[in-house]
C-alpha positions as a Python dict, from the first residue, in 0.01 Angstrom:
ca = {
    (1, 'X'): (0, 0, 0),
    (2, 'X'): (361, -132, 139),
    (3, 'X'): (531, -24, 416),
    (4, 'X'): (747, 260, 292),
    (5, 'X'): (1092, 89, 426),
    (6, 'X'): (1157, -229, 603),
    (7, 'X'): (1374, -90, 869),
    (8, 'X'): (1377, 171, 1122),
    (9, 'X'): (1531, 501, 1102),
    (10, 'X'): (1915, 440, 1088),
    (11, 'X'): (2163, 664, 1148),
    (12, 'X'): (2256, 916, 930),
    (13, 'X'): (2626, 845, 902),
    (14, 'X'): (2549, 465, 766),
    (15, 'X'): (2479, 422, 394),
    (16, 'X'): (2250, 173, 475),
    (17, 'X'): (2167, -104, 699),
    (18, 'X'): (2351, -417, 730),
    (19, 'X'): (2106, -662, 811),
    (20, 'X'): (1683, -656, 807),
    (21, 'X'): (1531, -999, 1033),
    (22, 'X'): (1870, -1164, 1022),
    (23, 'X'): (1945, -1163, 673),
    (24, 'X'): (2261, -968, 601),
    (25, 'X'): (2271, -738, 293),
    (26, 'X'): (2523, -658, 63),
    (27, 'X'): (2439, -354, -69),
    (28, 'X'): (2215, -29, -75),
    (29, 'X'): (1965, -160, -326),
    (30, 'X'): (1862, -483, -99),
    (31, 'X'): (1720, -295, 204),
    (32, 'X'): (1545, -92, -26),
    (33, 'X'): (1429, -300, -261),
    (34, 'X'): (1035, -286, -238),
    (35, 'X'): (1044, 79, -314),
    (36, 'X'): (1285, 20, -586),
    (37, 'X'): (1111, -266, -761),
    (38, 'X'): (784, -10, -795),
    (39, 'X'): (1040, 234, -1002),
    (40, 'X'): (1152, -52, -1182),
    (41, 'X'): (805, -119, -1297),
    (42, 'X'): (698, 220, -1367),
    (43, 'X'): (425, 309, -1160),
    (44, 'X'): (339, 614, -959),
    (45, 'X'): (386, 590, -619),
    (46, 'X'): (429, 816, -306),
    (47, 'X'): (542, 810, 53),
    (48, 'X'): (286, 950, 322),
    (49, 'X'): (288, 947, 745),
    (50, 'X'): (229, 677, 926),
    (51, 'X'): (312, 683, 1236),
    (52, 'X'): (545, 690, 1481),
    (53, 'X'): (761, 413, 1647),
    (54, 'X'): (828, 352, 2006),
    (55, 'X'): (1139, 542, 1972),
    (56, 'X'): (946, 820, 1866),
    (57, 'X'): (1042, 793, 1491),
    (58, 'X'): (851, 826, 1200),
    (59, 'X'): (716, 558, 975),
    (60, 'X'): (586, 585, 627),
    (61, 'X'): (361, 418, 424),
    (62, 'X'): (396, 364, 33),
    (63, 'X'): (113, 395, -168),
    (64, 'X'): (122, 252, -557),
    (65, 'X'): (-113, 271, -771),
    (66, 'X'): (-164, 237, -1127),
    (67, 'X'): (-13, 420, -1397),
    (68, 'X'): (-185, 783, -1502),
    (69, 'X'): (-358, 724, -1123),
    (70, 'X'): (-145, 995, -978),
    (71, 'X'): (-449, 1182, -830),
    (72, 'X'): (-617, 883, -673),
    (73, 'X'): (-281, 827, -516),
    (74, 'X'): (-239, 1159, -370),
    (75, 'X'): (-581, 1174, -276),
    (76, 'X'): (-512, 834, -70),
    (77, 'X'): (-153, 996, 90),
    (78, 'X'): (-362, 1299, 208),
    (79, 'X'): (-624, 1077, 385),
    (80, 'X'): (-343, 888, 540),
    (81, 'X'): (-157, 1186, 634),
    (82, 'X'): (-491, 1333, 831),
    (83, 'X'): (-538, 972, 951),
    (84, 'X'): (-204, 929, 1120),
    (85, 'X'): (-45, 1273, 1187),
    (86, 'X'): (253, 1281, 1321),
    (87, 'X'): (313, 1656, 1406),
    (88, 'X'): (661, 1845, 1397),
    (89, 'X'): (971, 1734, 1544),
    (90, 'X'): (1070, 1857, 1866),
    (91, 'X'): (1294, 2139, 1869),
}
């Protein structure tokens, strides 16, 4: 398990964010790059509720698992998802 990003919800007009703990990035793929490293490898993964920040955002946890493991990943997403729900955004 990884967190699912390493930044806060940004807003929707940026492509992506500029800088994560001081370091400035150059492009889309560096603020993203745990998630994208996982697709680079080939292995299942999936995205499931974590949370919710001070802000009131959500937060997301990656879960990775081994390759053909698809059901023991899902089954770990759904007990996070009960774990940690999050509920609907307000209207």
């Amino acid at each position: 398990m990884t967190p699912q990003s390493p930044v806060k919800q940004f807003p929707v007009n940026m492509n992506f964010p500029t800088e994560v703990n001081g370091r400035t990035l150059d492009n889309y793929t560096d603020w993203i790059a745990g998630s994208f490293l996982v697709t680079l490898m080939s292995l299942p993964a999936g995205s499931a509720p974590a949370g919710l920040t001070s802000e009131g955002l959500p937060t997301g946890i990656q879960v990775v698992g081994p390759r053909f493991e698809e059901p023991l990943i899902l089954s770990a997403m759904k007990f996070l998802q009960l774990a940690h729900p999050i509920g609907w955004p307000p209207h």
